[in-house]
N, C-alpha and C positions, 0 to 999 in steps of 0.2 A: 289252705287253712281248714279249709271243710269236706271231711270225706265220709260216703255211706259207712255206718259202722259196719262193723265184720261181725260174723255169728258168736266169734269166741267174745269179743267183745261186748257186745248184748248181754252174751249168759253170765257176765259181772255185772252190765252196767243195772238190768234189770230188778237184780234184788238188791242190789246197793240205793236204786233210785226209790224202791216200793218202802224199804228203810225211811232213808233221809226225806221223803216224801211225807212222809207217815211220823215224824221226827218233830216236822215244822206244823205241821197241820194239827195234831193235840193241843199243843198250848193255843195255838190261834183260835182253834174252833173248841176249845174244855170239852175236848173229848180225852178217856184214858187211853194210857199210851196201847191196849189194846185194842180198843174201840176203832181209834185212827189206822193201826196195822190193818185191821181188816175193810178200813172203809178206802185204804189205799191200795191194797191188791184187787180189790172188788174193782176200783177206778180204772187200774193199768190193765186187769182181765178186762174189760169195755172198751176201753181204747186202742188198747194192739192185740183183738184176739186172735190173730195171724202172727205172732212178732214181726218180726222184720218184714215177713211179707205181707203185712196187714199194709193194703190201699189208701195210696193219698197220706201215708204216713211218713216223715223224712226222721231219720234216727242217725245224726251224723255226730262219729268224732272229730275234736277238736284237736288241730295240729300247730307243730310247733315245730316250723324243719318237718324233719320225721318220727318226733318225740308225740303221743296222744298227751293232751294235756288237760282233755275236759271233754264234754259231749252237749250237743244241742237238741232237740227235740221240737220241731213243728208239725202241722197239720193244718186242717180245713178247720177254722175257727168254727164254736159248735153253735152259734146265733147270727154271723153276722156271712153276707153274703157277699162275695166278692173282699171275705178279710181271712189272713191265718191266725192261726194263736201257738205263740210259743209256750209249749206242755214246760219245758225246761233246760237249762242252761245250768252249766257246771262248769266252773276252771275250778281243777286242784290246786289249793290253799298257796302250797310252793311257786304257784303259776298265777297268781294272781294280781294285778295294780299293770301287768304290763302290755295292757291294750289287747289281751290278746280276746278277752268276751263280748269287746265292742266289732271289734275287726269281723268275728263271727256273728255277731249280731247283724251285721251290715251284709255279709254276706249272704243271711237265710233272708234280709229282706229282697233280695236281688232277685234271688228264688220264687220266691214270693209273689215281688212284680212279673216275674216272666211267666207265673203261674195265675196271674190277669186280678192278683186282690189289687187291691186301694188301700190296705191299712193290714195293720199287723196287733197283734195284743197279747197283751199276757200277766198272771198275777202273783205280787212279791208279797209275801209278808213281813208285813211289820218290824220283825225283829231282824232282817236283811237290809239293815241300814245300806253299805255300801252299793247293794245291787241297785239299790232306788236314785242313789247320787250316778251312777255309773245310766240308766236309765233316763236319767233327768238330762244330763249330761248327751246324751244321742236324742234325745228330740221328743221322748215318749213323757207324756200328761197323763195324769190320774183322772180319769175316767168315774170308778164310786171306790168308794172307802165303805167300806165295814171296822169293824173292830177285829182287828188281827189281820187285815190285808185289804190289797186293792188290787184294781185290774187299771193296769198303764196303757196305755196305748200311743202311736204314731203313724199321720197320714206316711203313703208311698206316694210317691211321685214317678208315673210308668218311662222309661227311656226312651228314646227315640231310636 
């Protein structure tokens, strides 16, 4: 279900995601849709200034068979010790309702636990209704609310 993305890969998903990133985040936070462009490449330049080879970073596509149907994005949560935080989650629209974002979400918690966190987090906004029901739905709690988004979260539970 979950593979390291590949370089070609990347060099789509990257300015597709400083976009749609940059998309959701104006209206949340009333900033212009310029404003938010640059406050979202400013964010992905700090966060993978190595791309793919930037440390502690997992940047996996999402599979279907051997169809890519979306991509996930974790890391070392940036406050919490012993947690990750998923940067972001995508299934293409066509891909979407059939299990296939929870499947992977359950996956990078796996990752996760074997990489010794106790929780996982990450934040929807507002206007992503279905990701919150989908979210709610696998176990994750709203943690704070602002106005225009929240940061959800979910204990792990480590395997034996």
């Amino acid at each position: 279900m979950l593979r390291p993305m590949s370089e070609d890969e990347y060099a789509c998903w990257y300015p597709a995601t400083i976009k749609w990133y940059a998309d959701d985040l104006g209206p949340a936070d009333g900033l212009t849709p310029d404003r938010a462009l640059e406050v979202s490449k400013k964010s992905f330049h700090e966060l993978l200034p190595d791309g793919l080879a930037t440390g502690n970073q997992y940047l996996w596509s999402i599979l279907d068979e051997d169809r890519v149907v979306g991509s996930l994005w974790m890391g070392p949560h940036p406050n919490l010790p012993a947690a990750h935080w998923i940067w972001g989650i995508e299934v293409g629209k066509e891909f979407r309702s059939q299990g296939l974002g929870g499947r992977a979400l359950a996956e990078a918690e796996q990752v996760a636990v074997k990489l010794g966190s106790r929780r996982v987090e990450l934040n929807v906004f507002d206007v992503n209704e279905s990701a919150m029901r989908m979210y709610r739905r696998l176990g994750y709690t709203v943690v704070t609310h602002k106005e225009g988004s929240m940061t959800m979260g979910k204990n792990l539970t480590p395997t034996r």
